[in-house]
C-alpha positions as CSV (number, residue, x, y, z in Angstrom):
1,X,-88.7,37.0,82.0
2,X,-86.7,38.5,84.4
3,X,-83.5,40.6,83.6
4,X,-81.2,38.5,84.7
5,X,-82.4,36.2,82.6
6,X,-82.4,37.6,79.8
7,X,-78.8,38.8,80.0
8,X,-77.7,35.4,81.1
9,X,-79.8,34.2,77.8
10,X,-78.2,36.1,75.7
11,X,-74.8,36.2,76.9
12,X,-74.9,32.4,76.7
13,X,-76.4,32.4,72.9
14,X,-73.5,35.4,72.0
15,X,-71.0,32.1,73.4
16,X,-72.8,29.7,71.1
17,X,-72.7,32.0,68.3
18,X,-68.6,32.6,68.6
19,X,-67.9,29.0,69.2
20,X,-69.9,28.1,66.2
21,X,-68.7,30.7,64.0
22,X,-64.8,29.8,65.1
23,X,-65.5,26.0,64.1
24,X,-68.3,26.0,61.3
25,X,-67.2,28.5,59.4
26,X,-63.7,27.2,58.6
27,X,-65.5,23.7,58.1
28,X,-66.7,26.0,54.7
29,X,-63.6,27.0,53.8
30,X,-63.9,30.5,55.1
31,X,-60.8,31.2,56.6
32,X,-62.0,32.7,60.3
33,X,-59.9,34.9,62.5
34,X,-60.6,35.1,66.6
35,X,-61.7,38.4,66.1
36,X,-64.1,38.0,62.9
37,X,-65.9,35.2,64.9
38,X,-66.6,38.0,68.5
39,X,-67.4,40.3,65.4
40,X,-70.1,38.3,63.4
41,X,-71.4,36.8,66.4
42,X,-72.3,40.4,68.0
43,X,-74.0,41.0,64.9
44,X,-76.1,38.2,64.9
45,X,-77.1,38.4,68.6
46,X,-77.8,42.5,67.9
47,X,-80.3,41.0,65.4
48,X,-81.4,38.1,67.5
49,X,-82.4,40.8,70.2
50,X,-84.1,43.3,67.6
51,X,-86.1,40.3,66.6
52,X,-87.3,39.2,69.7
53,X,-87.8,42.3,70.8
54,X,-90.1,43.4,67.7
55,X,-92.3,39.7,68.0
56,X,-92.7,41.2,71.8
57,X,-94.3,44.2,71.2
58,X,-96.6,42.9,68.5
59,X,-97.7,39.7,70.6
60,X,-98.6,42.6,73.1
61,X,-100.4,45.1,71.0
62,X,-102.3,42.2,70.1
63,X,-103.3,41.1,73.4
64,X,-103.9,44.5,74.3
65,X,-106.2,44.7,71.0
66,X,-108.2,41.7,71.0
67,X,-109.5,42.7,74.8
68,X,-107.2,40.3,76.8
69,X,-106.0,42.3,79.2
70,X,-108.5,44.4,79.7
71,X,-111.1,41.1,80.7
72,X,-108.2,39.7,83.0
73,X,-107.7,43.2,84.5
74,X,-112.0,43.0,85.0
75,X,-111.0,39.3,86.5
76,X,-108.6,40.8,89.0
77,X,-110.4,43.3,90.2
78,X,-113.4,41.4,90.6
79,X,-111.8,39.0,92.8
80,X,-110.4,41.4,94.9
């Protein structure tokens, strides 16, 4: 995934995030300003990135681990 994409990704999830807090939320009865809804999104897209980020580097390790990328790096350089 290119950067770009990923900033585009989760600048359009943070907008999700604030337009659902702004109109769930009150749906509960929890009384939600404009700035508690920029605020609790930011929180949850700081732990939507921290999570993605984390399942990331262990999906890696274990490719690295299990000899993955060390056969298709053989494969590539065989073909070459």
């Amino acid at each position: 995934m290119s950067l770009f994409e990923a900033l585009i990704n989760v600048l359009v999830g943070y907008l999700v995030a604030v337009i659902a807090n702004l109109t769930i939320l009150p749906a509960f009865g929890y009384k939600v300003t404009f700035f508690d809804g920029f605020a609790i999104g930011l929180v949850f897209t700081l732990i939507s990135l921290v999570r993605a980020y984390l399942i990331r580097r262990i999906f890696n390790y274990k490719e690295i681990n299990n000899g993955y990328s060390r056969n298709r790096y053989k494969q590539i350089n065989t073909l070459s």
